[in-house]
LODOMI-789643 format. One record per atom (N, C-alpha, C): residue number from 1; residue in one letter; atom name; x negated, z, y negated. Coordinates in steps of 0.02 Angstrom, whole numbers, plus 50000, padded with zeros to 5 digits. Each point is the difference from the previous one (the first is absolute). Layout:
BEGIN
SITE    nr   rest   atom    east      up   north
SITE   NUM      A     CA       X       Z       Y
...
END
This chain:
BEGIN
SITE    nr   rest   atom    east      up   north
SITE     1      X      N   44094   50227   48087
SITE     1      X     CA   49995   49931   50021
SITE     1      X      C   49974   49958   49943
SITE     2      X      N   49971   49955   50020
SITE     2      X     CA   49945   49950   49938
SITE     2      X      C   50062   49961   49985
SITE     3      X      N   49958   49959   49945
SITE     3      X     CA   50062   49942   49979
SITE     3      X      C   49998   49948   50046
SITE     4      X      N   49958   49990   50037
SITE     4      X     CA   49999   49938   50051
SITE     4      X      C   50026   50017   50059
SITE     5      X      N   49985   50041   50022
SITE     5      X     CA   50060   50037   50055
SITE     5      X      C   50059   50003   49972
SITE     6      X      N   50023   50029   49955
SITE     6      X     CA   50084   49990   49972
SITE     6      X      C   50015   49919   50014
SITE     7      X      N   49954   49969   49972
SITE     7      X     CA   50020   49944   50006
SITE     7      X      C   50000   49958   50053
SITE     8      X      N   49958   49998   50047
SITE     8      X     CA   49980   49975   50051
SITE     8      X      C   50074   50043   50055
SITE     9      X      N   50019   50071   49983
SITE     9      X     CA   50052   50013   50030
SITE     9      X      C   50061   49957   49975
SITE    10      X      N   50026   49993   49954
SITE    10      X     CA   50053   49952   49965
SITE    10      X      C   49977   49937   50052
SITE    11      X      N   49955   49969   49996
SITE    11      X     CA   50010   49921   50027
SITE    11      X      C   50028   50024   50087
SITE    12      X      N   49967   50040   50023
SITE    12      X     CA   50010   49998   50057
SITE    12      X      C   50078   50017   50019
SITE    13      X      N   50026   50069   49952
SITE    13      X     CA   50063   49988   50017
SITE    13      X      C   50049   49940   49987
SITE    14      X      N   49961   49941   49954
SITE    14      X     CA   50049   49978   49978
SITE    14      X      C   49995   49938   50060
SITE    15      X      N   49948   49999   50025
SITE    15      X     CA   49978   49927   50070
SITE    15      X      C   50051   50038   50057
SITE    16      X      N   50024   50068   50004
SITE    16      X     CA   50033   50002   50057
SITE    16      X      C   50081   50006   49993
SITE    17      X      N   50009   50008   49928
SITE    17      X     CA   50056   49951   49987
SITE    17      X      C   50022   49937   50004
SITE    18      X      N   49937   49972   49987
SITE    18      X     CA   50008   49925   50004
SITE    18      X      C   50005   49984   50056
SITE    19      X      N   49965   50036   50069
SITE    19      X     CA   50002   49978   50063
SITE    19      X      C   50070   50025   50007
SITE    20      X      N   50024   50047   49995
SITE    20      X     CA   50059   50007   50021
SITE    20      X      C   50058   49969   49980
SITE    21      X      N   49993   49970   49955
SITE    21      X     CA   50060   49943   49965
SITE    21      X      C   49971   49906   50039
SITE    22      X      N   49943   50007   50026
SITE    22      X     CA   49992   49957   50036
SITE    22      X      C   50015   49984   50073
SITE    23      X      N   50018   50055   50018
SITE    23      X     CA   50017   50008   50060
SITE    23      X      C   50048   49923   50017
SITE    24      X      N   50013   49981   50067
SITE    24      X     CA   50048   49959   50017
SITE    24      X      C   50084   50037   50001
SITE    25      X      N   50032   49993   49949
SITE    25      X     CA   50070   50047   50004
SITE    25      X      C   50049   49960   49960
SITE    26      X      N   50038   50010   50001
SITE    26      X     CA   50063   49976   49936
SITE    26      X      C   49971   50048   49933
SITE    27      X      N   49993   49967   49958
SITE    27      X     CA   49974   50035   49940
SITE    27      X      C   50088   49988   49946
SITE    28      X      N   50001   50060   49993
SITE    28      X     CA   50075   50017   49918
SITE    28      X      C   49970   50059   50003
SITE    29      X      N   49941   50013   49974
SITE    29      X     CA   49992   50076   49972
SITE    29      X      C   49906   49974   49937
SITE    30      X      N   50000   49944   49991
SITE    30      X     CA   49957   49967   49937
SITE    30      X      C   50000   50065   49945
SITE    31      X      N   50062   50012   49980
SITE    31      X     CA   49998   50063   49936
SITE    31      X      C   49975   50076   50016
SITE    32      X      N   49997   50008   50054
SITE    32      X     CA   49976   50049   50057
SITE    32      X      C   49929   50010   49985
SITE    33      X      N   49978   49943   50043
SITE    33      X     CA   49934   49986   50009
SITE    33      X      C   49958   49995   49908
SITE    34      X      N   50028   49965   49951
SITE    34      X     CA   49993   50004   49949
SITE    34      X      C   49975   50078   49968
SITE    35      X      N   50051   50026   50004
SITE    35      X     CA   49984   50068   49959
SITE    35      X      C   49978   50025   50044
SITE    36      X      N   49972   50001   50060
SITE    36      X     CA   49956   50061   50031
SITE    36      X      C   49920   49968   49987
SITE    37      X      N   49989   49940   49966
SITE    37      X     CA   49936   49957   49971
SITE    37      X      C   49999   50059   49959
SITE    38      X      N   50051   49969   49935
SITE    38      X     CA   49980   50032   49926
SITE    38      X      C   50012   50054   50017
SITE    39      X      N   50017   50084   50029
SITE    39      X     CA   49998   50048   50019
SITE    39      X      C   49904   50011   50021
SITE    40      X      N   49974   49957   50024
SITE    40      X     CA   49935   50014   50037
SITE    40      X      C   49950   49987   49935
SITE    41      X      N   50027   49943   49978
SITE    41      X     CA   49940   49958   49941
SITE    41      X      C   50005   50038   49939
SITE    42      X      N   50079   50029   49992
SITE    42      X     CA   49989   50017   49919
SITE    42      X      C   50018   50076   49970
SITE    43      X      N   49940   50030   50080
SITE    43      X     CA   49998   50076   49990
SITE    43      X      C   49970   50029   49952
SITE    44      X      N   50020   50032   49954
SITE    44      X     CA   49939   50010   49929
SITE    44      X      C   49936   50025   50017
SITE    45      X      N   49997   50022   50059
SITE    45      X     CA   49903   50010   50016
SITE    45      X      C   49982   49940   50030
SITE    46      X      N   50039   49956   50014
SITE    46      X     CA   49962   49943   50011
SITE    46      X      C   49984   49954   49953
SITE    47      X      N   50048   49992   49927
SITE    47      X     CA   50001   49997   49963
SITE    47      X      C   49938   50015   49942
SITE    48      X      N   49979   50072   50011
SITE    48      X     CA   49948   50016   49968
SITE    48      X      C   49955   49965   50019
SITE    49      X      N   49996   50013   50085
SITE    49      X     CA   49922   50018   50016
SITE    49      X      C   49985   49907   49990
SITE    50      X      N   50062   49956   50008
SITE    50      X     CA   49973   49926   49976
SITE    50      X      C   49964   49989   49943
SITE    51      X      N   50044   50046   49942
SITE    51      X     CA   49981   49996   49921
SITE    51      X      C   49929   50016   50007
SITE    52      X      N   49982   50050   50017
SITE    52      X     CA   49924   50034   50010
SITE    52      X      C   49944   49940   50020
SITE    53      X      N   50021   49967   50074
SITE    53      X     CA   49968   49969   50034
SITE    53      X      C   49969   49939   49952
SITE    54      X      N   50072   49979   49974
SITE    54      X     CA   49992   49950   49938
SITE    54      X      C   49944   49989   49945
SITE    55      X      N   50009   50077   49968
SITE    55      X     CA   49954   50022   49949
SITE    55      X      C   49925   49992   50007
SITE    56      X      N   50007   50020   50075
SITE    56      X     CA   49934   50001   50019
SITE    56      X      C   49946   49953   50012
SITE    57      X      N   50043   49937   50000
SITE    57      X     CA   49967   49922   50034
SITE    57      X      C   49967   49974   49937
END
């Protein structure tokens, strides 16, 4: 997988988190929804392949 696909995968999982914490519901699960973000965003290959992407610009 490229670094823009890693990455482009990260955003997407992280928009269907977000839709799902948007939902219309009683929300008490914020710390929930929280760490399953930083679980998605601050996977060390996503991590890299940002560093890389970075370098590159």
């Amino acid at each position: 997988m490229t670094d823009e696909q890693l990455a482009l995968q990260a955003v997407r999982e992280a928009q269907g988190i977000l839709e799902e914490y948007l939902q219309p519901r009683p929300r008490n699960n914020e710390r929930v929804i929280l760490d399953r973000l930083v679980e998605v965003l601050e996977r060390p290959e996503l991590l890299v392949a940002i560093n890389r992407m970075q370098r590159g610009l």
